[in-house]
N, C-alpha and C positions, 0 to 999 in steps of 0.2 A: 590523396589528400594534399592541401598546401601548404607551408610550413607551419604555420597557427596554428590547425585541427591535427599534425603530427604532434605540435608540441603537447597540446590536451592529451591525446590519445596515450600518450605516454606517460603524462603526470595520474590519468585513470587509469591507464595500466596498474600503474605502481603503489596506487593507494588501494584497487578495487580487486587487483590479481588480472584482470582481462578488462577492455571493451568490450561489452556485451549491452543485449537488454535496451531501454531506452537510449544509450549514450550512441549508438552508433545512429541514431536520428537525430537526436541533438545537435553532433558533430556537423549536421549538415548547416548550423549555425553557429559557429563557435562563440561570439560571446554569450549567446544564451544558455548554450553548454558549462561556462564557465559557470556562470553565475547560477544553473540548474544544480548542478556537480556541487555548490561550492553548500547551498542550502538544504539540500540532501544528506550532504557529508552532518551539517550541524545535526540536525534531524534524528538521523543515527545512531548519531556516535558524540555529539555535546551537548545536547540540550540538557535542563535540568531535570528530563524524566529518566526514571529509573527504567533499565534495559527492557523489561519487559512491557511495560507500558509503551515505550516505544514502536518496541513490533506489534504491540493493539493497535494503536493508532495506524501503522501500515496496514494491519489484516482489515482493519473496518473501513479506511478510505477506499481500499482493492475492490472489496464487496462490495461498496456501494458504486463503484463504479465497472463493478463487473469484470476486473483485471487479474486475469487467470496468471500471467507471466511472475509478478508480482506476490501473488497469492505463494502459487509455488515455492516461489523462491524462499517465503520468508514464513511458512504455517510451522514447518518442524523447527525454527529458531524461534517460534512465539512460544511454542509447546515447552520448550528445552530451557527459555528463559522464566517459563513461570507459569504463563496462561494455560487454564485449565483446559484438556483438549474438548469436555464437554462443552464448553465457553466456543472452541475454536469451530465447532460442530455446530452451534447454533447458529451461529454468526455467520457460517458456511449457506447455510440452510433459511437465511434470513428470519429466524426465531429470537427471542428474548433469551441473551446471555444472562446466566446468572454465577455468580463471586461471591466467596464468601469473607474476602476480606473488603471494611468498608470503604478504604479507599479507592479499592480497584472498582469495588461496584460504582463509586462515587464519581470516577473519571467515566468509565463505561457510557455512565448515563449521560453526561457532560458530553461526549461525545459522539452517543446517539442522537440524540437531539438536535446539535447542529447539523447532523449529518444530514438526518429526516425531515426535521421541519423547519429549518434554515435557521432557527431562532435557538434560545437553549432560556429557560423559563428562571426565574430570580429565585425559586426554591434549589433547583439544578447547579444553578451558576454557586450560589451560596454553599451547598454541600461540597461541591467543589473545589470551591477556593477554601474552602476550611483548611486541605488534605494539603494543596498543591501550592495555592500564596497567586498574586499577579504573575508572578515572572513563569510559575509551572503551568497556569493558563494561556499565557501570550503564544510559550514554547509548545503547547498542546493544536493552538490552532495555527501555528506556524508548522509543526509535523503533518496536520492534517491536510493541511492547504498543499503542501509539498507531495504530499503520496495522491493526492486529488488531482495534481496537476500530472502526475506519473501514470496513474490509470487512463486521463485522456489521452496523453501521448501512445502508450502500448495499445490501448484499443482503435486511435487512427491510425496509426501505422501497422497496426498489425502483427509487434513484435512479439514473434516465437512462442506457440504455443505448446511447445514443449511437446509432442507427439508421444513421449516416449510415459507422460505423467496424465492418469483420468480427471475429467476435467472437473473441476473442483465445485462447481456450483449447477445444484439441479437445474437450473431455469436456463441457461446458458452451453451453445455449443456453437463452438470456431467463433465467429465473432458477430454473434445474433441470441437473441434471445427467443425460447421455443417454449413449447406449454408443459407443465412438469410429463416427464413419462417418452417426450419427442426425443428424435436425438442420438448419435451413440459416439461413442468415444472413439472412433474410426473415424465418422464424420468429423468431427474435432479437428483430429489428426492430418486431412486430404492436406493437399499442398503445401507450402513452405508457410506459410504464415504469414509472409511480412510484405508490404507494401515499398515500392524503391523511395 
């Protein structure tokens, strides 16, 4: 690395516990890195959603963009934070989440929406903004956009499919998509995973 991309590697170090995952592709840009790293960070750990919301919006942009790395990393921290694992089971399984509380349902669907039909409908949007106000919606599709942009990076590059974890979505094996029942968690596994 040159000295730039040691400096990042080290400030992620120290904020992340390791380089890992996306950042060591990043890296191969550093100020995109920066600026990746820096909106990611917000994402996680400042925006104005509450914890668990946050790892929804990670576990739904993953799924919709098929990002097992991601997925992994963050299903038992959505569980642990609140999301109902039958909620994280559907979701897995690309089925209708359901919540019983109506906020959460209320972002869910907020969320769906844009995710699915690119739009999000003025009944949606309204129910919504009831819960969350402007600035929890700006920060909603700013998480989104952020875990969106994370899923294309891990699935170009083909970062770490974790070999050692079953892969978490039926339609999906190593980095293609197969017809339910295709597949096995070996095939997954073959090679190293990641693209130079």
């Amino acid at each position: 690395m040159n000295p730039r991309q040691k400096e990042l590697a080290g400030r992620i170090a120290g904020r992340r516990g390791a380089v890992r995952g996306p950042f060591r592709v990043w890296l191969h840009s550093p100020e995109m890195c920066e600026r990746a790293e820096s909106l990611g960070a917000f994402a996680r750990f400042d925006c104005s959603l509450p914890k668990h919301l946050r790892e929804l919006t990670l576990l739904m942009a993953a799924r919709n963009w098929d990002a097992q790395y991601s997925w992994n990393a963050h299903v038992h921290q959505a569980i642990e934070a609140g999301i109902p694992e039958a909620a994280v089971k559907a979701i897995a399984e690309k089925r209708e989440a359901h919540f019983e509380d109506e906020a959460d349902a209320a972002f869910y669907a907020f969320c769906r929406e844009i995710l699915e039909d690119h739009f999000v409908s003025d009944e949606t949007f309204a129910r919504a903004h009831a819960h969350f106000g402007s600035r929890g919606l700006v920060d909603t599709i700013g998480a989104l956009g952020n875990f969106t942009m994370l899923g294309m990076c891990l699935n170009t590059f083909q970062v770490d499919l974790q070999p050692d974890r079953e892969p978490p979505f039926p339609d999906i094996r190593g980095y293609a998509r197969v017809a339910p029942g295709e597949g096995t968690a070996e095939e997954a596994a073959d090679g190293d995973g990641a693209r130079p």
